[in-house]
N, C-alpha and C positions, 0 to 999 in steps of 0.2 A: 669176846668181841674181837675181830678185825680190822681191820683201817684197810681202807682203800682211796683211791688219789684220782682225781677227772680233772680236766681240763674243760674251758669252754667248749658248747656244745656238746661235749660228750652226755650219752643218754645214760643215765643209768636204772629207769627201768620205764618201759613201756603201757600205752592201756591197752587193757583188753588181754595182757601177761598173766598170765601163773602168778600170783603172787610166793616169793619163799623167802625173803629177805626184811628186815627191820631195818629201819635207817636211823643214824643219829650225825646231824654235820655236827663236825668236830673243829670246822675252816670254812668259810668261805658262804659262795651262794647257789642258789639253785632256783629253777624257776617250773611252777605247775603248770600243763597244759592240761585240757581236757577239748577231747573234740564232741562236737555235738552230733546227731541224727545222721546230719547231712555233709558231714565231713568238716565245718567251719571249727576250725581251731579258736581257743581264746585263755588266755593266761589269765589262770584262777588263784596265783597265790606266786609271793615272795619266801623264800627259806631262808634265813642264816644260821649262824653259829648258834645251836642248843635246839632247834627246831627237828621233830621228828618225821618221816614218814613209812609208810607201809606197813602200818599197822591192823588199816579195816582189809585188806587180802588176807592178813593171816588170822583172825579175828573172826572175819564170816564166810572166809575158804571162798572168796567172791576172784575174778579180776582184777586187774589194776585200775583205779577210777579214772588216772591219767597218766602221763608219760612227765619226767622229772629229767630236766637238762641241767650242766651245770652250767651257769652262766659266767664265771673267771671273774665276776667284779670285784673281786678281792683276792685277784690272784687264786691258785688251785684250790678246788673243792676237795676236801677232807672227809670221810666219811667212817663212822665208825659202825658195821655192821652186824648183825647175825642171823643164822639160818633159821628157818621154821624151827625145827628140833628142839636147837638149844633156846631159842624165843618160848615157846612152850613151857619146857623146863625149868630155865630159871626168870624169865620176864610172866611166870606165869600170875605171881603175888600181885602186880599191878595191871593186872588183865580187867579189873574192875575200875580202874581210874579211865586206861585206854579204850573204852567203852563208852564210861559219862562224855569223855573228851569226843567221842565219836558222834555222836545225838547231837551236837553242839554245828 
């Protein structure tokens, strides 16, 4: 895994992206957006510290469902990452949890 560091508003990953990334905040917060049909944004979801994303992009080789900023409320967003490959490779044991969790 890697760590990487966002500041408010920084994006760190887009909808409608390639998904290639696993997310783990490791600090801080983050906030989901998803836009709708017709361009109307609406914040679908709170992250903090232990909360996961990007998982159903690598999962069903789909898009990204939404775009993930981080929001600073607790000072810099922390994030511990990995690529597709090694997500495969070794997050592949728990590919059946991140699944149930996905239907949910």
């Amino acid at each position: 895994m890697q760590e990487e560091a966002y500041e408010e508003g920084d994006v760190i990953c887009r909808q409608g992206d390639v998904g290639s990334s696993f997310f783990i905040i490791k600090q801080g917060t983050a906030t989901c957006i998803q836009a709708d049909p017709h361009g109307n944004q609406q914040e679908v979801a709170q992250l903090t510290t232990g909360d996961y994303f990007g998982e159903n992009a690598l999962l069903a080789s789909k898009p990204r469902q939404g775009t993930v900023k981080a929001t600073g409320k607790n000072g810099t967003l922390k994030l511990l990452y990995v690529e597709r490959t090694t997500f495969n490779r070794i997050l592949g044991s728990i590919e059946d949890i991140l699944r149930r969790n996905q239907s949910y």
